[in-house]
C-alpha positions, 0 to 999 in steps of 0.5 A, a space after each residue: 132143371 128140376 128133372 135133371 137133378 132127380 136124375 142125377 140123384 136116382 143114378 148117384 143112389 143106384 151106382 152108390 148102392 152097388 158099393 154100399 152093401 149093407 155089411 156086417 163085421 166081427 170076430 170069431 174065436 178060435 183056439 184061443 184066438 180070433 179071426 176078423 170077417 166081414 159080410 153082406 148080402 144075401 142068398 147062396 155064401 161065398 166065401 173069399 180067401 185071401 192070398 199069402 201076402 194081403 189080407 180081405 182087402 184084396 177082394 175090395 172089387 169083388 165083395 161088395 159087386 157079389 154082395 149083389 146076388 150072395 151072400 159074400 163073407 171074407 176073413 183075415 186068416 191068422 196074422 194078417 190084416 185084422 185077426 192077431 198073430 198065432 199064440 199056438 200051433 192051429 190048422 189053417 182048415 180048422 180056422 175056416 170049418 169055425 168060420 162055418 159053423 160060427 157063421 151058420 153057413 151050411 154050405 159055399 162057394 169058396 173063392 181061393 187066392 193063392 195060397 187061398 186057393 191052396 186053402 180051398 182045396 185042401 178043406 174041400 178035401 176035409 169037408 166036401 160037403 160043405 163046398 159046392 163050386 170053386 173059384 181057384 185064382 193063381 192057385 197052388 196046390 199042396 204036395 206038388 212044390 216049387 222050383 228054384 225059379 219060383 223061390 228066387 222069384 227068377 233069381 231077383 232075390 234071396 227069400 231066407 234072407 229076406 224073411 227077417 226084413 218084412 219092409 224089404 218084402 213089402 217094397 219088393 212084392 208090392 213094387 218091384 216083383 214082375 210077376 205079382 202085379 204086371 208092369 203096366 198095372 201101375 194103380 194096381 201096384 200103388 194100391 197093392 203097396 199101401 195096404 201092405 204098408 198100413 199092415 206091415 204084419 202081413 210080411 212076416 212069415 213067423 206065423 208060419 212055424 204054428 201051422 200044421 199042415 193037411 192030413 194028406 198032400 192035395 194033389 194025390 186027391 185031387 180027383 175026389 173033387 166032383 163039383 165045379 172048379 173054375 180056375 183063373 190065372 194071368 197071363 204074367 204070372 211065374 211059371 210054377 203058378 201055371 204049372 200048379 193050375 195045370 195040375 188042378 186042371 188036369 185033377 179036378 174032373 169038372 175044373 176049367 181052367 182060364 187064362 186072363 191077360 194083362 195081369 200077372 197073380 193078384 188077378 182080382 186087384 189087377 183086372 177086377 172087371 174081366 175077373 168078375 165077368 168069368 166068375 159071373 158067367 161060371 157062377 150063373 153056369 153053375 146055376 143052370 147046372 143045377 136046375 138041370 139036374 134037380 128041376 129038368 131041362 124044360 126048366 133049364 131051357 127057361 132060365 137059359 132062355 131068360 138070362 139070354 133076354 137080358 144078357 144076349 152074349 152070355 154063355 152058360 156052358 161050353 158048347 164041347 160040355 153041352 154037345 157031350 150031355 146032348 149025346 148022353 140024353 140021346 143015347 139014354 133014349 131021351 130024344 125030345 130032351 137031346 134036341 133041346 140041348 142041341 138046340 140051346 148049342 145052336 143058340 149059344 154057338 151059332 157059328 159051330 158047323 158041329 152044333 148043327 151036325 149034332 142037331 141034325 143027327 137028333 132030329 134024324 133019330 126022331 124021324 124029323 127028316 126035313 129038320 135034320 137036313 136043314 141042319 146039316 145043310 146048315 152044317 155044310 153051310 159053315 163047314 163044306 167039308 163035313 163029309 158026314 153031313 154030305 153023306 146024309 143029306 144025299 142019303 135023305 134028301 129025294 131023287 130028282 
């Protein structure tokens, strides 16, 4: 009985800690006015921004479980939540390049909701080198627009009439709206509703008349953005928040963009557990980014090898992005190292007739001719009409 208890206790303490960062809160001054923030853990930052209608809570299922490996700061822009209304005129870029210094931070992840992600990007643009990957979430990106569809929210609602009636803005953005939260997400949609109603504040858009906008509309500049971008949205959210995806995807030269299902914009609140998985595989892919390119791909195959130990499914890369560096290596004379990528692709993808092909075709320039016909005869194997590899096996293998 005794052993139970101890068990039940080490596991309540385990699961408690996941949720118990450590954290730490406070204000930062910024012309004249204050910004709230919270933050925990430690290691690389990430930064949380919040969207245009909730305030830092809406990352509730992502601060403390980041907390784990980062550190993870999140802040109320100015008026919502706990930072007051504007007095003067103020750059909301501005707002968040003090929340660098003031906090010490030399460098982050930023993590975008919304018009958050909007946010990102456009200090990205200001400050590249304090940004190094992006997690853009139901983003929208300056100087490409709206439709009439996206401000009539599908002609359900008139919003400059509803502007000066912020608890008509609540009841409909945090119940009634289809594409907010998607219909099923009903938790989701309570929880959305009671922080909207605990800061009623977050509704009125009179702050909006104090912000001045970017230098320079985002989307003209979006290819000057050279770190990795992933960008999320759900499946149910309105359609110029796709359209606006698109064009950061199309923009941003190492941006991927995902679609996740059942939910429609607060992707966070409404599908925390597959919103963390694909922001933990990027995170993690984004690591083993950078041990290739800074320590080598010995080092590189270490980590994949290691993560792999632990987390059998898991995916660093895209086997189409490895396949490509691969080439890259190969064609710049580094074989040994073109093999060991292709290989790790034969890991990561064993289904892919095209990874063993590629294998194959390294093998082959390094003289290893029996390796390079195994792989392509495994080639064959999962696709019977690679003609290529149909072609070299005959070439290579010895006349009966």
């Amino acid at each position: 009985m005794k052993k139970i208890c101890l068990y039940f206790l080490l596991l309540v303490l385990s699961v408690s800690n996941l949720y118990s960062q450590k954290s730490d809160s406070g204000y930062i001054q910024v012309d004249g006015d204050k910004l709230f923030y919270e933050t925990a853990g430690q290691g690389e930052t990430i930064i949380l921004i919040h969207d245009g209608l909730i305030h830092h809570e809406i990352w509730d299922n992502q601060f403390p479980v980041f907390a784990q490996t980062h550190r993870v700061v999140r802040y109320d822009r100015r008026g919502y939540g706990k930072s007051p209304n504007p007095q003067g005129l103020f750059s909301n870029i501005e707002d968040l390049n003090q929340l660098f210094i003031q906090l010490e931070i030399d460098n982050a992840i930023v993590f975008g909701m919304s018009a958050g992600g909007g946010l990102a990007i456009d200090f990205t643009l200001q400050y590249p080198e304090k940004v190094n990957g992006l997690v853009l979430v139901g983003a929208v990106v300056s100087g490409y627009g709206y439709s009439t569809h996206m401000l009539t929210r599908g002609g359900r609602i008139n919003l400059a009439e509803m502007i000066a009636k912020p608890d008509q803005i609540i009841k409909y953005f945090g119940w009634d709206d289809p594409y907010e939260i998607y219909s099923e997400n009903v938790k989701a949609k309570e929880k959305c509703l009671k922080l909207l109603e605990a800061y009623p504040h977050n509704a009125s858009f009179a702050r909006n008349r104090f912000v001045i906008p970017p230098d320079r509309p985002a989307v003209k500049f979006l290819s000057e953005i050279k770190i990795p971008a992933l960008v999320l949205v759900g499946e149910f959210d309105i359609p110029d928040v796709h359209a606006h995806s698109g064009v950061i995807e199309t923009g941003i030269p190492n941006a991927k963009r995902e679609i996740l299902f059942k939910c429609g914009h607060l992707i966070p609140l409404e599908q925390p557990k597959a919103f963390n998985e694909s922001v933990k595989i990027f995170l993690e892919g984004m690591e083993f980014t950078h041990i290739l390119n800074t320590l080598g791909v010995d080092a590189a195959v270490q980590y994949f090898h290691k993560k792999r130990e632990t987390e059998p499914e898991i995916s660093l890369f895209e086997e189409v992005e490895m396949n490509v560096l691969g080439y890259n290596y190969l064609q710049g004379g580094k074989i040994r190292d073109a093999i060991q990528l292709f290989l790790l692709n034969t890991v990561a993808y064993p289904d892919s007739w095209n990874v063993y092909d590629s294998l194959g075709e390294a093998y082959l320039k390094d003289g290893q001719k029996e390796l390079a016909i195994k792989n392509y005869q495994k080639s064959l194997e999962l696709n019977p009409g690679n003609v290529n590899a149909k072609q070299v096996v005959e070439e290579l293998k010895p006349q009966e």
